[in-house]
N, C-alpha and C positions, 0 to 999 in steps of 0.2 A: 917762799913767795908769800906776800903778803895782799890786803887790800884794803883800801881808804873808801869809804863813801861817802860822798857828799849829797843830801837827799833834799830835793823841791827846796833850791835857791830858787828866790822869787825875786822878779826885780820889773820893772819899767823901760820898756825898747820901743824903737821906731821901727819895726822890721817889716816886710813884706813886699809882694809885688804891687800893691795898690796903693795910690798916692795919701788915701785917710788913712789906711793903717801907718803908712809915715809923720803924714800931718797929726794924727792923733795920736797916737800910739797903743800899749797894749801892754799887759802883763807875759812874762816869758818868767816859765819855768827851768829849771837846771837840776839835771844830776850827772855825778860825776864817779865813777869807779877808776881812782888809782889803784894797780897791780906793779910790784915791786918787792924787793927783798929791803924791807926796815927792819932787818933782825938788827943791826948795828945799831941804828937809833932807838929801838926799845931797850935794848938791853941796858944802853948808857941813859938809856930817859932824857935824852939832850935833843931836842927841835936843832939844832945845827948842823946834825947827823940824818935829818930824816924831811919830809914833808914840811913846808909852815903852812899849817891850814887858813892862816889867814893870808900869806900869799896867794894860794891856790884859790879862795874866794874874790878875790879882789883883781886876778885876771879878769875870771867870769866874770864880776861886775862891770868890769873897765870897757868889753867886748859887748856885751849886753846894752850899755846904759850909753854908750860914747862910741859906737860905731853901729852904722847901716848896712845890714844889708837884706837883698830880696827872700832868700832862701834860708827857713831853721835847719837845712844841712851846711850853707857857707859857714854859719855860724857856728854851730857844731864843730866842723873842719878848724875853723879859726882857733878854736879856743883847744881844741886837743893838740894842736898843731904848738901851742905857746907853752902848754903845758909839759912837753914832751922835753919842748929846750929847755925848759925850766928845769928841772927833775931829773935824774939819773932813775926813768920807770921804762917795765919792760910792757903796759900796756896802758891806754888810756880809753874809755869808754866814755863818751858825750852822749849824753840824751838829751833834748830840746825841746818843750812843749809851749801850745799855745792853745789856749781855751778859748779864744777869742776871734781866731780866722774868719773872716764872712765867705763863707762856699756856700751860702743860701740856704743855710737848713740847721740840724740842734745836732750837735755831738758833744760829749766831752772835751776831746782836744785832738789837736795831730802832735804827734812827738815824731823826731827824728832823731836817728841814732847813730852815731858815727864811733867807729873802732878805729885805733892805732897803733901798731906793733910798732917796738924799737927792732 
């Protein structure tokens, strides 16, 4: 068993429950832990065999940047959910940040973290 990480994809979304975080938008963070057996794909050193990391970025993009929704757990849910059909992986972890939420006050960010077992 293996594991891929994808760490603080950053990208431009319209997400949220409130109509300016849609109108406006917002920066959204991404990390991503594939867990999987790539022994086949390392050993051959063939991308045919194993992950395309540029696939797997370029959902998260596509989900992030070209679809809405209220919740950085739909989100979350979406993209492991794509990731899962996409891949022969026995798990996917999604973390979802946002630095930018207006809850009336100073934090870092809220992340949301969504796990998928095949």
């Amino acid at each position: 068993m293996g594991r891929l990480l994808f760490k603080n994809m950053a990208f431009y979304g319209y997400h949220g429950v409130f109509a300016a975080e849609k109108e406006v938008g917002q920066r959204i963070e991404v990390d991503l832990e594939l867990h999987g057996d790539f022994e086949a794909a390392a050993r051959a050193d063939d991308v045919e065999l194993g992950v395309n990391y540029v696939d797997v970025y370029t959902i998260v993009k596509d989900f992030v940047e070209e679809r809405e929704f209220n919740l950085l757990e739909g989100l979350g849910v979406a993209v492991a959910d794509q990731i899962l059909d996409a891949y022969d992986l026995e798990k996917v972890v999604v973390r979802v940040r946002n630095s930018y939420a207006p809850l009336g006050g100073l934090m870092d960010y809220i992340e949301a973290e969504v796990v998928r077992n095949r």
